[in-house]
C-alpha positions as CSV (number, residue, x, y, z in Angstrom):
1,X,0.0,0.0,0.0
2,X,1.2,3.5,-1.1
3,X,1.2,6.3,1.2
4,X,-1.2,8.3,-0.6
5,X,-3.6,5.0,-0.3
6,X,-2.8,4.6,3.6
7,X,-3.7,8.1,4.4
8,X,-7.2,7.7,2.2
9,X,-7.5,4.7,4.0
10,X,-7.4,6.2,7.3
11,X,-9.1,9.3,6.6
12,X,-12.3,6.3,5.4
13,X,-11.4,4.7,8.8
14,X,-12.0,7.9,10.6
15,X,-14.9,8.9,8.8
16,X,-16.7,5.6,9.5
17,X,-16.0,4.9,12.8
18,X,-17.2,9.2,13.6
19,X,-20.5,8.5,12.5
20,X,-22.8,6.3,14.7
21,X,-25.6,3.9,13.1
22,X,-28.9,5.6,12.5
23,X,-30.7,3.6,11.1
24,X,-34.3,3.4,9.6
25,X,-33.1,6.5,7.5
26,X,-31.9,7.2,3.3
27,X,-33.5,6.0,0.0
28,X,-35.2,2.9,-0.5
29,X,-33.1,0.6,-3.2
30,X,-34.9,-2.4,-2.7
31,X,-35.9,-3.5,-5.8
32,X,-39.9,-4.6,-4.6
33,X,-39.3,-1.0,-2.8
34,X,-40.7,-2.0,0.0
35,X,-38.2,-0.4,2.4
36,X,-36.1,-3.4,3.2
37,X,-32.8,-1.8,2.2
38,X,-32.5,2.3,2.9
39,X,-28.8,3.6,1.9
40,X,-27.5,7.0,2.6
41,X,-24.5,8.3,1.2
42,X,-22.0,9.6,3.3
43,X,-18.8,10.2,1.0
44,X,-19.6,10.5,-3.1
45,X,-17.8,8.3,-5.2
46,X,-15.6,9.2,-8.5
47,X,-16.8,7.5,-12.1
48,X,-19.8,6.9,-14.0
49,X,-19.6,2.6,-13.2
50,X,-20.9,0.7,-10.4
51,X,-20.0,-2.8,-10.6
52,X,-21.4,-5.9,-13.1
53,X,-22.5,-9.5,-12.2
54,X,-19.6,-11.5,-11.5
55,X,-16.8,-8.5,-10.8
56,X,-14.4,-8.9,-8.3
57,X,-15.4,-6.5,-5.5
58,X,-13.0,-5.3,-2.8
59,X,-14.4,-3.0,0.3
60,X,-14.1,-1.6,3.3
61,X,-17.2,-2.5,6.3
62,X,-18.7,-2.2,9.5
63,X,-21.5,-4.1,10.9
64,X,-24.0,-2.8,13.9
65,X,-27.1,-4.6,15.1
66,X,-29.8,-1.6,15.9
67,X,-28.9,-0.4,19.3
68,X,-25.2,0.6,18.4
69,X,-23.9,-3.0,19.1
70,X,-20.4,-3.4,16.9
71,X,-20.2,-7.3,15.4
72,X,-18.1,-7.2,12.8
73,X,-15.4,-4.8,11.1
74,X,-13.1,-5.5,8.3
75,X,-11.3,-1.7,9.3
76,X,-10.9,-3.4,13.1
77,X,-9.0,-6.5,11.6
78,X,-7.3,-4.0,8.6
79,X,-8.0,-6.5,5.9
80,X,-9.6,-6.0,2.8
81,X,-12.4,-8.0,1.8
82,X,-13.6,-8.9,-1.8
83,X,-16.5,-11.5,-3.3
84,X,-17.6,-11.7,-6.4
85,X,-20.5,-9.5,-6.7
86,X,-24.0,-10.8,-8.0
87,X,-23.3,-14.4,-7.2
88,X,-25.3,-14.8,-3.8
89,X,-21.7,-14.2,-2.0
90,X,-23.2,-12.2,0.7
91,X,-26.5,-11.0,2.3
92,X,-29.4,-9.8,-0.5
93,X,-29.1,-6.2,1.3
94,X,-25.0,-6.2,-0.2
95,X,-25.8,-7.0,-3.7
96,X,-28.4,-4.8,-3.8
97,X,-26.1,-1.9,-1.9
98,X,-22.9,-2.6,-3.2
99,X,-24.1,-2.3,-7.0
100,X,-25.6,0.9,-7.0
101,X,-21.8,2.3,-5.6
102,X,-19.1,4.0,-7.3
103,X,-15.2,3.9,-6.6
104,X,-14.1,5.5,-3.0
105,X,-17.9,6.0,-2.1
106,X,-18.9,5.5,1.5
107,X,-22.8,4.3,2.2
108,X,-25.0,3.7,5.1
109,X,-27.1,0.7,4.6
110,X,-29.7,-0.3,7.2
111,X,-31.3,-4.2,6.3
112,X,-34.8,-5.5,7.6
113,X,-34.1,-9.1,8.3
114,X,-35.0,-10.8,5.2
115,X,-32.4,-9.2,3.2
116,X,-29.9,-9.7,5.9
117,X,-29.8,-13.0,8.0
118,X,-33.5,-13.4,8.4
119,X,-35.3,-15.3,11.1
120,X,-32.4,-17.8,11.8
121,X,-29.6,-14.9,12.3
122,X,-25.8,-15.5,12.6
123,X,-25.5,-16.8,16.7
124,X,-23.7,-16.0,18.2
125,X,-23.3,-11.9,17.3
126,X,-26.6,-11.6,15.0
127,X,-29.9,-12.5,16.8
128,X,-32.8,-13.6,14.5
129,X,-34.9,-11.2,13.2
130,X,-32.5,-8.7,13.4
131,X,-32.3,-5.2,11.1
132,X,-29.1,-4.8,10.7
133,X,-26.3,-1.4,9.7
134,X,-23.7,-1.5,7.6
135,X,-20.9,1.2,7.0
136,X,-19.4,0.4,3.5
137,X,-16.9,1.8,1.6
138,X,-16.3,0.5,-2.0
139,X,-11.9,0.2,-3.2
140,X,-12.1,-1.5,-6.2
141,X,-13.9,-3.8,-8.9
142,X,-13.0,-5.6,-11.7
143,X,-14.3,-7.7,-14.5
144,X,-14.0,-11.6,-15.1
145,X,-10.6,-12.9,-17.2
146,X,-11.7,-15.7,-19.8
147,X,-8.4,-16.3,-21.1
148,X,-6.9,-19.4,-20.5
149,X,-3.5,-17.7,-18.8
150,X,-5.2,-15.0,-17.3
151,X,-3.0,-12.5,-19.1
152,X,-5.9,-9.9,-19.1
153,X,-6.8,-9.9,-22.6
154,X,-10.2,-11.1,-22.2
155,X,-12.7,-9.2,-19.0
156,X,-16.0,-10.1,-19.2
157,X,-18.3,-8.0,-17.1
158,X,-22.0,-9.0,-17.0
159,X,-24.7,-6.0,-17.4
160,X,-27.6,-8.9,-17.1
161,X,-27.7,-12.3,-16.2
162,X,-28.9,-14.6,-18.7
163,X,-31.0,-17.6,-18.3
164,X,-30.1,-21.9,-16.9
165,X,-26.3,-22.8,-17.0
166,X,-25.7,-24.3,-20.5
167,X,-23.5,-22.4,-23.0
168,X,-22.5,-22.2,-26.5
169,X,-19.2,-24.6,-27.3
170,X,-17.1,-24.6,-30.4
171,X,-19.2,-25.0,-33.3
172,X,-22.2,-23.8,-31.7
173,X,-25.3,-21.8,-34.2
174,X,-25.8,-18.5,-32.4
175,X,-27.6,-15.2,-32.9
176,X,-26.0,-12.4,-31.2
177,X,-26.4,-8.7,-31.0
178,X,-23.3,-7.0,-31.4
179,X,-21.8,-3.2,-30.9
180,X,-17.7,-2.6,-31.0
181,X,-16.2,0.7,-29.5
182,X,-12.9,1.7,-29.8
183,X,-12.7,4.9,-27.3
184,X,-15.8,6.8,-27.8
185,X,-16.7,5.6,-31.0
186,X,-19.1,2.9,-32.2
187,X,-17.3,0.7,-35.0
188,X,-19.5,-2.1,-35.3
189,X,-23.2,-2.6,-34.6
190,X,-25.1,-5.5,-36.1
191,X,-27.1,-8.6,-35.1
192,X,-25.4,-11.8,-36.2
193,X,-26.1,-15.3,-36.7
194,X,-23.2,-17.5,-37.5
195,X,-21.2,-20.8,-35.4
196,X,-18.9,-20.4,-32.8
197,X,-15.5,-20.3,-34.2
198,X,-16.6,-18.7,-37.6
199,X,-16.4,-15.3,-36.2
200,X,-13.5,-13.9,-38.3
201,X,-15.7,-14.5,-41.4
202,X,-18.0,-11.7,-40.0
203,X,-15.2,-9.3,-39.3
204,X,-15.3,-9.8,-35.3
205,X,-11.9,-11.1,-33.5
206,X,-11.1,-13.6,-32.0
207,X,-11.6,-13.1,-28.4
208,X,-15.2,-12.6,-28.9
209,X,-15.6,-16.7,-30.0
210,X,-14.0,-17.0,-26.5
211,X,-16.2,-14.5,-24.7
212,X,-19.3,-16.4,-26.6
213,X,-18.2,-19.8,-24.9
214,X,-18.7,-18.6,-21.6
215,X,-22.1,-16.7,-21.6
216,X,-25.7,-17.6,-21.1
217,X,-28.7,-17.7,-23.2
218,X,-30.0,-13.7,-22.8
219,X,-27.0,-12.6,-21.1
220,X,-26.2,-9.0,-22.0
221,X,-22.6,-8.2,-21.3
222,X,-19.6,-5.5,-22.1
223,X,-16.1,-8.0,-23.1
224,X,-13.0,-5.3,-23.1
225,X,-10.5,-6.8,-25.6
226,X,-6.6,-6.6,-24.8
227,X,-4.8,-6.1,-29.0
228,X,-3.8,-9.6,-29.4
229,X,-7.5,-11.0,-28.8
230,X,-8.7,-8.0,-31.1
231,X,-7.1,-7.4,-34.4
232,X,-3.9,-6.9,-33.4
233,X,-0.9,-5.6,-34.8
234,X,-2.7,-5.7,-38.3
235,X,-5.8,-3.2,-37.1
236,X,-9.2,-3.4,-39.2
237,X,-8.9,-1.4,-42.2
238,X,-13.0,-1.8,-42.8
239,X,-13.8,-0.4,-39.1
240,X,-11.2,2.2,-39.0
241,X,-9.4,0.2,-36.6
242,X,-5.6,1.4,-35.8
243,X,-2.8,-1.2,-35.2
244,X,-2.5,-2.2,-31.3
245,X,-6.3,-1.1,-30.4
246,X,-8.0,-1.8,-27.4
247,X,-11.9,-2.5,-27.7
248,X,-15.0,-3.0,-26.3
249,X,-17.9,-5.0,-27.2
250,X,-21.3,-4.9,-25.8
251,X,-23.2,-8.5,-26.6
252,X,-26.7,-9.8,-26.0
253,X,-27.0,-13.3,-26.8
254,X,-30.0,-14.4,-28.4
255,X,-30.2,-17.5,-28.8
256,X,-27.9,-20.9,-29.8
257,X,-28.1,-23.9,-30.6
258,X,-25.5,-26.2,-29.0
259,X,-23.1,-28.1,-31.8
260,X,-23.0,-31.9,-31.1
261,X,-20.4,-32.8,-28.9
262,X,-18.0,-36.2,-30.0
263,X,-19.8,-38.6,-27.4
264,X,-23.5,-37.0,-28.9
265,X,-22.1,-38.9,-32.4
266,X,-22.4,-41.8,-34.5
267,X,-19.1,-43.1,-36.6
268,X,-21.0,-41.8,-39.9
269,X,-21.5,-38.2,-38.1
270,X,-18.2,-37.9,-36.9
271,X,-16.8,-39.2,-41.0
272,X,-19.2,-36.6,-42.6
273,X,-17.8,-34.1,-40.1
274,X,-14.6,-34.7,-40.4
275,X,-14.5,-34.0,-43.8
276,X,-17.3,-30.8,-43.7
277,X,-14.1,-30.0,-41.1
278,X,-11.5,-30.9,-43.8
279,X,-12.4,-28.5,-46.6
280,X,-12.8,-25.7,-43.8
281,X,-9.8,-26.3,-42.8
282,X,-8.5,-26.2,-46.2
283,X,-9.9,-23.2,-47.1
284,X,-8.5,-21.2,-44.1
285,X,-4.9,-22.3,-45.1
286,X,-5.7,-21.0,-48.8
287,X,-6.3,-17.7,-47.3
288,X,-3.5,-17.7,-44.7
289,X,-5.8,-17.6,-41.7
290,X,-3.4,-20.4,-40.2
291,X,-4.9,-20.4,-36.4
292,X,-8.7,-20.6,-37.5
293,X,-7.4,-23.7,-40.0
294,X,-5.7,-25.7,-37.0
295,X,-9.5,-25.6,-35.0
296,X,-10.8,-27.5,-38.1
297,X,-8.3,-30.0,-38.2
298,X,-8.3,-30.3,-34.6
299,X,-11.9,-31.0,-34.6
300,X,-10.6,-34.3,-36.9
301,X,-8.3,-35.7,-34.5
302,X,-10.5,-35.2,-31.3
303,X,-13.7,-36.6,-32.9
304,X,-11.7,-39.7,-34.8
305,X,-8.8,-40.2,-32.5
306,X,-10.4,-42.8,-29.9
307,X,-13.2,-43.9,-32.1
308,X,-13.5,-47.8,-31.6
309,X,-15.6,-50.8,-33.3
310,X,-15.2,-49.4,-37.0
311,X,-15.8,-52.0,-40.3
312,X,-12.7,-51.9,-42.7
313,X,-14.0,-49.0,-44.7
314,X,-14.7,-46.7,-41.9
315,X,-11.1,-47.6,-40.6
316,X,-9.7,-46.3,-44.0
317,X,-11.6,-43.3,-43.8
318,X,-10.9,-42.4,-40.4
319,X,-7.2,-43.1,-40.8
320,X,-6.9,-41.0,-43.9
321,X,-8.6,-38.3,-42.2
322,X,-6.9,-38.6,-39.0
323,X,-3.6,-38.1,-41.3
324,X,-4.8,-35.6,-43.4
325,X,-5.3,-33.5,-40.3
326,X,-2.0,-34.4,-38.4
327,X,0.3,-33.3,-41.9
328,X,-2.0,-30.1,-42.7
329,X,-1.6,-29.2,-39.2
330,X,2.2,-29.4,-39.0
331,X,2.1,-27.3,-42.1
332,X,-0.2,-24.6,-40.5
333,X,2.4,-24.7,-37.4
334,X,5.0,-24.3,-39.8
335,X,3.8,-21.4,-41.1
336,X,3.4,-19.8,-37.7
337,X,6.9,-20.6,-36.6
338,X,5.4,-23.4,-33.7
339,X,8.1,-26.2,-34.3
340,X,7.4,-28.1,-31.2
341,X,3.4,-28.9,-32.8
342,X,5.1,-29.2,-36.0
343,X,6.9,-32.1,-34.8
344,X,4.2,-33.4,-32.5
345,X,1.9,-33.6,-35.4
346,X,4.2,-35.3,-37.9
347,X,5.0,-38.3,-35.6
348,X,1.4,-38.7,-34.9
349,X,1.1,-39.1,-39.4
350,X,4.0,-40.9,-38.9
351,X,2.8,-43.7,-36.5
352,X,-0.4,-43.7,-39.2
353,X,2.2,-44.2,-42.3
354,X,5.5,-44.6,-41.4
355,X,7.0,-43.8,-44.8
356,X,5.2,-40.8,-45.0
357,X,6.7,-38.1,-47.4
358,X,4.8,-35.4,-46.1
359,X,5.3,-36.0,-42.3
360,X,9.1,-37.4,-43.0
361,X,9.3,-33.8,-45.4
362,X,7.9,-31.6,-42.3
363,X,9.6,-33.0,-39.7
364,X,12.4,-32.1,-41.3
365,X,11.5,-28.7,-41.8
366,X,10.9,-28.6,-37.9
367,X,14.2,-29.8,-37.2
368,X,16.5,-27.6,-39.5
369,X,14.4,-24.9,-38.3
370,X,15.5,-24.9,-34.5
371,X,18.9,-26.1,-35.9
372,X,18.9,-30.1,-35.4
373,X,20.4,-30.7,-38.0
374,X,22.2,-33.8,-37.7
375,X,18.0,-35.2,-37.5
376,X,17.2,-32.9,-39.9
377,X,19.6,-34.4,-42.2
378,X,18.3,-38.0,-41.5
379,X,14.8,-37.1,-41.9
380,X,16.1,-35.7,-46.1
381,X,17.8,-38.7,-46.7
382,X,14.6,-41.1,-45.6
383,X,12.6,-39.2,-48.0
384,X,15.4,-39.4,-50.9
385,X,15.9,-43.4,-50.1
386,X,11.9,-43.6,-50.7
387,X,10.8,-41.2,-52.9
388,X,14.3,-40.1,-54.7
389,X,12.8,-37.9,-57.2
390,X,12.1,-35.3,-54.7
391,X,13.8,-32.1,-55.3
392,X,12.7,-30.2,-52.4
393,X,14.8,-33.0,-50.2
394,X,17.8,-33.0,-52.1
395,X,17.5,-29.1,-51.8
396,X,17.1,-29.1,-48.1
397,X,19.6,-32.2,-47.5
398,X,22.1,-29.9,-49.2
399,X,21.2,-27.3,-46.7
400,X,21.7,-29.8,-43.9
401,X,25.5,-30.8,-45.1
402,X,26.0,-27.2,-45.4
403,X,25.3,-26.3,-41.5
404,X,26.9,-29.0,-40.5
405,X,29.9,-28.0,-41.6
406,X,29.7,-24.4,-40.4
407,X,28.7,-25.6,-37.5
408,X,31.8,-28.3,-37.2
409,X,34.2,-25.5,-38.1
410,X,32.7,-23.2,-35.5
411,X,33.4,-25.9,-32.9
412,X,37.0,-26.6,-34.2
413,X,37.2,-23.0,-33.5
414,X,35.6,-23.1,-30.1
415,X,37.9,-25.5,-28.9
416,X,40.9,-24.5,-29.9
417,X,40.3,-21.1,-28.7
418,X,40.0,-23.2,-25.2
419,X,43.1,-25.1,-25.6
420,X,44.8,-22.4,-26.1
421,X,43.9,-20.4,-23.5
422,X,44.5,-22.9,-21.1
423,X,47.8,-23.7,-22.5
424,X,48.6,-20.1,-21.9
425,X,46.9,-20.9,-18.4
426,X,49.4,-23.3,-17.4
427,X,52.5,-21.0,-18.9
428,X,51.6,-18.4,-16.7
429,X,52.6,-19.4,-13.3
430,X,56.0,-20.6,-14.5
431,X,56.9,-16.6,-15.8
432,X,55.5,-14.9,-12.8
433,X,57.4,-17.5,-10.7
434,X,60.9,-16.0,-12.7
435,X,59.4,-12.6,-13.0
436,X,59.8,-12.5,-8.9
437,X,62.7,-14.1,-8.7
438,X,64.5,-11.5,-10.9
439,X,63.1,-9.3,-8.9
440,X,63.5,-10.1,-5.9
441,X,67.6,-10.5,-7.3
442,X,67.5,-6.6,-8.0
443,X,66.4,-6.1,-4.9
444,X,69.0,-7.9,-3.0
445,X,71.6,-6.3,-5.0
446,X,70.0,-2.4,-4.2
447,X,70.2,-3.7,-0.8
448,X,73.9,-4.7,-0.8
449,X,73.5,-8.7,-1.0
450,X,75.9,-10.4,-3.3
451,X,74.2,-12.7,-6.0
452,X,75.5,-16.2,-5.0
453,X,75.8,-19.0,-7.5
454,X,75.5,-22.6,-6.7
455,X,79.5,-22.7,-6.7
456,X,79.4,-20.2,-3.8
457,X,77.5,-22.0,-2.0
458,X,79.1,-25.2,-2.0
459,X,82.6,-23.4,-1.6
């Protein structure tokens, strides 16, 4: 904690624990308004926002049954505390307080029992049927993170809760209203129907297929997009969209209809949508979008992968799909420089054809790539010994040779440097052991002492 934030802090401290509980007084915000929640204001707030379904929430409180009887106090035990707001974390009387409040703002809430702890109370501080006070002062709140490593680039905060608990997964037919802001300016406003993951064919980025993954039928919500899960580096030319932009999105969804998940199949579903998957896939690559064609080849693998109790033909078909995807998607992780799935994915085509001159070919890319070339090399020469017409090989074999060399030479090098600076290591001693005795001689001699010779001594 800064300074600046202690001494806010205190001055809070101060200004709560001045002002005794009153009680029965302020503005009804109960939504049946029926006088079960009455908040008064005490310190304004700074901001146009109050807090969203599912934000993290972090206040300042103080609790006080009627007659002035303290029984709880985060200030008394100086600790912080937060809940996610909206999800039934706390009392009804919170929820309803806590998300009509701004940033810094300081309230008065007094609670009739059944939006506090009703007829059963909290024994031993909180009797039951007890209207209870509450001092609150609200720090901070902040939206959901959907990413996966919770880097930020993703905050969903939810204006309105939608309806059950299912969601839209990958693939999913869904029918969305849609409106993009980048500062103060609407970009984008539409209403969409399209599947989960085909989002970049309607000009919306990629973090929003994310964001649509984790919401509920009617849920209306804002999803504030970090560059690299908008568009990026590259901007959108058709919106008016600079390079680097941060964005907001404000989404209702509709409606959806859930895409079948791989248990929901039969073998002939998942063959037909492996190769609906295929072409998708395909067609992606075609147009360089590398990241959307790796989800349709994925979909291949994880659908066809496991599959059991096939006849002969729906083996072959399955296989040859299986190793279809594996090769096209070492290709697309080529393309984007990920060696490590490049070579994952060509010894999975590779234990499906083992003389494969696609996988053998890429896996060999992989290799030279992050400069193994000794199995780079091994990988050329497979592909030569089976297919010897392939020039690309000879090419990259060529290439292989080459490096090795360089990097033989750059070794001799290396060690000879070594060898020689440990020879002249080892020399050293041996001349500073004659540099002081030399002297040490022409010091004896400024000091008067004859140089003696072996002769001398033995005389």
């Amino acid at each position: 904690m800064t300074a600046e934030e202690g001494k806010a802090e205190e001055m809070s401290a101060a200004a709560a624990a001045a002002s005794a509980p009153e009680g029965e007084g302020g503005v009804d915000i109960a939504p049946k308004k029926d006088g079960g929640v009455l908040k008064v204001i005490k310190k304004e707030g700074t901001g146009t926002e109050s807090p969203m379904i599912g934000d993290k929430v972090t206040v300042h409180y103080t609790g006080w049954l009627l007659d002035g009887t303290k029984f709880d106090s985060s200030r008394d035990r100086k600790d912080k505390f937060s809940f996610d707001f909206g999800k039934g974390e706390v009392i009804k009387a919170w929820d309803i307080a806590v998300g009509t409040m701004k940033i810094g703002e300081l309230c008065q809430i007094t609670c009739k029992p059944e939006y506090a702890y009703g007829s059963a109370g909290s024994p031993p501080k909180i009797p039951p049927n007890a209207t209870l006070i509450f001092e609150i002062e609200l720090f901070e709140f902040k939206g959901k993170d959907l990413t996966d490593d919770e880097d930020g680039g993703i905050i969903r905060r939810i204006r309105k809760k939608g309806e059950g608990y299912s969601k839209p997964n990958e693939g999913a037919l869904v029918e969305i209203e849609v409106e993009g802001w980048h500062g103060d300016r609407v970009f984008d406003k539409r209403e969409l129907r399209f599947e989960v993951g085909e989002g970049e064919n309607y000009d919306l980025p990629p973090g929003l297929d994310k964001a649509l993954q984790k919401m509920e039928k009617l849920e209306e919500c804002v999803i504030y997009l970090k560059p690299s899960y908008g568009f990026g580096s590259a901007g959108k030319q058709k919106f008016q969209i600079p390079s680097d932009a941060e964005l907001r999105y404000e989404i209702k969804l509709k409606s959806f209809e859930k895409a079948k998940e791989s248990w929901e199949m039969n073998t002939d579903e998942k063959l037909e949508q492996g190769s609906i998957a295929k072409e998708k896939g395909t067609q992606y690559f075609k147009e360089g979008k590398y990241k959307r064609a790796t989800l349709q080849y994925k979909k291949i693998v994880s659908w066809l992968e496991h599959e059991t109790g096939l006849s002969a033909e729906e083996e072959l078909k399955a296989k040859n799909l299986r190793l279809a995807a594996h090769l096209n998607l070492a290709m697309c992780h080529l393309k984007l420089k990920e060696y490590s799935h490049v070579l994952e994915n060509c010894n999975k085509a590779l234990e499906l054809d083992n003389s494969n001159e696609k996988g053998l070919f890429r896996r060999g890319e992989a290799r030279l790539a992050v400069n193994d070339f000794e199995l780079a090399r091994e990988d050329f020469q497979k592909v030569l010994q089976l297919y010897p017409s392939n020039k690309a090989a000879k090419a990259q074999l060529m290439i292989c040779h080459q490096k090795i060399r360089e990097q033989h030479e750059r070794e001799k090098k290396m060690y000879a440097n070594m060898f020689q600076r440990l020879a002249d290591k080892e020399a050293k001693p041996d001349s500073d052991i004659v540099h002081k005795e030399d002297t040490e001689m022409k010091d004896d001699k400024q000091n008067g002492v004859e140089e003696k010779t072996e002769v001398d001594v033995e005389a």
